[in-house]
N, C-alpha and C positions, 0 to 999 in steps of 0.2 A: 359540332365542335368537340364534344366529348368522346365523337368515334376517331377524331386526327389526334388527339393526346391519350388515348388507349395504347398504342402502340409502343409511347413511349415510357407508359406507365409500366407497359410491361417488360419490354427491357429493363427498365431500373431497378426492379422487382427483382429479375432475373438477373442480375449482376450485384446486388445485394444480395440474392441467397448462394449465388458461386462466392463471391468475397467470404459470408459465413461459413461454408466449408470447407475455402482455403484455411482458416484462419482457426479453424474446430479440429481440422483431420490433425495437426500434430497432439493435438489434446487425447483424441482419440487411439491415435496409437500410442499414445503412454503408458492408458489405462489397458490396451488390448496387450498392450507387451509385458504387464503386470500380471497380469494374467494366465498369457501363454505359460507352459511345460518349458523346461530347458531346452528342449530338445527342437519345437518350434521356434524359436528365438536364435537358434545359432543356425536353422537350416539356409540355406543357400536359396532357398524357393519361396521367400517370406508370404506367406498369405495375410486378406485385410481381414482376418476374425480365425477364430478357434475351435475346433467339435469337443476338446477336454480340457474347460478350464483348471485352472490349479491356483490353490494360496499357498504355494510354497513359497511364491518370494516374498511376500507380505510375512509368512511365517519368520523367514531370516532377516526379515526387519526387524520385528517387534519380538525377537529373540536379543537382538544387540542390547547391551547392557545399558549404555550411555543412551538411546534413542531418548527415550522418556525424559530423560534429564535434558537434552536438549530441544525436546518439544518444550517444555515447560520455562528456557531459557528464551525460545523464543518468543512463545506468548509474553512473558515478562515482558521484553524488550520492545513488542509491538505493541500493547497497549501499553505501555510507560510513553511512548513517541504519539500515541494515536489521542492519552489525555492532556501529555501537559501542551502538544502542538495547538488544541483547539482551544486549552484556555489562554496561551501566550497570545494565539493571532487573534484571538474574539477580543482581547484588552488591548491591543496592540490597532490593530483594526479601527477600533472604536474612538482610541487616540488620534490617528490621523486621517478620520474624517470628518470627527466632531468638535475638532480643537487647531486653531492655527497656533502652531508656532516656527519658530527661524528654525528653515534647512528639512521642515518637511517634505518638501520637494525632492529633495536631493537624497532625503531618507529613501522614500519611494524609487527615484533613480537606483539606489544601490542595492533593493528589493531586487528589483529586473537583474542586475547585471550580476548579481549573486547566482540565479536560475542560469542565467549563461555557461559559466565558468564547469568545465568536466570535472565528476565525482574524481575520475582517475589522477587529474591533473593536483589532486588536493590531498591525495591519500600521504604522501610523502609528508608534506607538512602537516599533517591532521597525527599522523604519527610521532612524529617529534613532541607535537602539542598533550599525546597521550600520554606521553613517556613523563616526560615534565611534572602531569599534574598528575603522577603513580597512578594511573585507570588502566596500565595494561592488564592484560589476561582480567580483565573484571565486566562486567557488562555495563559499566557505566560510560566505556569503551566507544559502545554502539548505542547507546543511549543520545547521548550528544551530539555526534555526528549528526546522525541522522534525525534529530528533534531541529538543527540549525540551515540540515536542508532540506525540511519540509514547513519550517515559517513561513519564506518569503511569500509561496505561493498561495499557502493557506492564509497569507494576511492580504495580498492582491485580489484573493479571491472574496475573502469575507469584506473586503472593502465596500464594492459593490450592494451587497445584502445589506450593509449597516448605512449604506446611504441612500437607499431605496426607502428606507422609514422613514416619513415626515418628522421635522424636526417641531411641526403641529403637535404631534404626539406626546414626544415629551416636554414641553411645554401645555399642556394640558395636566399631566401625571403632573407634575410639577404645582403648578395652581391647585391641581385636588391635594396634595400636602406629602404627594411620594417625595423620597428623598433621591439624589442622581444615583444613590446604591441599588436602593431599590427598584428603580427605574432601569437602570444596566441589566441586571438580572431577572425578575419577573417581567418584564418588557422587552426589552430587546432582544435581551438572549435568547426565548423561546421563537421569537420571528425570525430571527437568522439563524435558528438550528438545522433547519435543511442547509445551507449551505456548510455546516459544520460538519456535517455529515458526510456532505460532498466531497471535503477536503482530508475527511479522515479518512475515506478510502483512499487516497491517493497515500498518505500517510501508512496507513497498514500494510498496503500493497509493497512498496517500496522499500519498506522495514522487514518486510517478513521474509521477500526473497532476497534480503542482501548477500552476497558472497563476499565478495571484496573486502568489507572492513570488516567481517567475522575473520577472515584468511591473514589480516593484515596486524591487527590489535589483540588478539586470543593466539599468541605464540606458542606458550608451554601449560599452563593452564586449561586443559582440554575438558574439564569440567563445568567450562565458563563458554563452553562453545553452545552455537546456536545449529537450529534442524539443517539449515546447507551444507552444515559442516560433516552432518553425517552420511551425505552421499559420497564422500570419500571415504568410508569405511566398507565401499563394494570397488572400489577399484584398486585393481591387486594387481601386481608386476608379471604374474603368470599368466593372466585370465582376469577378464574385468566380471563382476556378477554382474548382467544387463538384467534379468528380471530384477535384482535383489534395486539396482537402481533405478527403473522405471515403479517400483510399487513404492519405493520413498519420496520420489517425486510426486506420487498420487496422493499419498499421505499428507504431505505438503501440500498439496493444492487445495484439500479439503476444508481446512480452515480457513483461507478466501473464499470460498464458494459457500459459506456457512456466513462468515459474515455481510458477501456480499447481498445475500437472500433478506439475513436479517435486516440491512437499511435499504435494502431494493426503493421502495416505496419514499421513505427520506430522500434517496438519494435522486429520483426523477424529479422530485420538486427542486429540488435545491439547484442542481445543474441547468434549470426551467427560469428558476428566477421565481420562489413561488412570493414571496414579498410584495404586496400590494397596497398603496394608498388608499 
């Protein structure tokens, strides 16, 4: 029996590691194009690797004036969405599934159909709404936006983990003399931190490479801009700089693959369901 399901253990295998390659090689020639000399980048014969790499374009990155200030606008902006998201949906969360009250139901329906609706479809109005409450050109901008659409799913998702702990539990906590504060936070909150976890990468990810409402809300104010914004300081009406843009995209990418490393290990439990009775 085990030699009729080899066969197809290994196609799968082998269609999982083409999928990873597909899905690797544009990552791959980012960093090989960051890399290359000018001169290999614009030739007509592109080859997949280099005999002389160069940090020159990494040099005319991290030459740019503004770079820095806009890495540091966008750290700001993706941990400000990555903390207050995990404490709104862990409170938020815990309310509707520990507590009945009228139209939670419907709460939850509007949870869903929030995740539905296109970012694009909203920027127009999300605009107006900036303008109103004076956050343009300020990072409070993208602060909001983005902390509003990344609840719903981070509260769908932590729902589950907060309903997977026996309500045995705190009811115990409770009879030994914890109060429900106490009990929220040294209890619960530690169990559903993998999932917290879970939900902030999706949160960071999503914050860190926004373009859209950096392009959209940071008009004249270009001190207030975040790192996507400064891949258009290589695209020139003459001649576009493609190393100078591929080594800022790499730049960029290093801080997800940094964070992502750091919760690796949270992050499989929580997406597993490590919560157990």
């Amino acid at each position: 029996m085990r030699l009729l399901h080899r066969p197809w253990r290994l196609a799968a295998e082998a269609f999982a590691l083409l999928a990873a390659v597909v899905v690797a090689f544009p990552l791959y020639w980012m960093v090989l194009s960051a890399f290359k000399p000018a001169g290999e980048i614009q030739s007509d014969t592109p080859r997949p690797w280099t005999l002389a790499p160069s940090l020159d374009s990494f040099r005319r990155v991290f030459q740019q004036e503004e770079f820095g200030r806009y890495f540091l606008n966008s750290l700001f902006v993706a941990g400000s969405v990555v903390v207050l998201s995990a404490l709104i949906a862990f409170l938020a969360a815990t309310a509707v599934t520990r507590f009945k009250f009228r139209f939670r139901t419907t709460l939850l329906i509007m949870f869903l159909v929030a995740q539905m609706v296109p970012v694009e479809a909203l920027t127009i109005p999300l605009f107006f709404q900036m303008r109103d409450f004076g956050l343009l050109n300020t990072l409070g901008a993208l602060i909001l936006p983005h902390l509003a659409f990344s609840l719903p799913f981070a509260i769908w998702m932590l729902r589950g983990f907060v309903k997977a702990v026996p309500e045995a539990l705190e009811e115990a906590a409770l009879i030994d003399g914890a109060s429900r504060t106490r009990f929220l936070w040294q209890i619960l909150f530690p169990l559903v931190f993998p999932g917290l976890v879970a939900t902030s990468v999706f949160s960071f990810i999503s914050t860190w490479n926004d373009f859209l409402f950096a392009k959209s809300f940071i008009i004249s104010d270009t001190s207030q801009s975040t790192l996507p914004m400064a891949l258009l300081l290589f695209f020139k009406p003459e001649e576009n700089d493609w190393g100078g843009i591929m080594a800022a995209s790499t730049v960029m990418t290093v801080p997800v693959l940094v964070f992502f490393v750091l919760v690796q290990r949270r992050l499989v439990s929580g997406l597993g369901g490590a919560v157990k009775d």
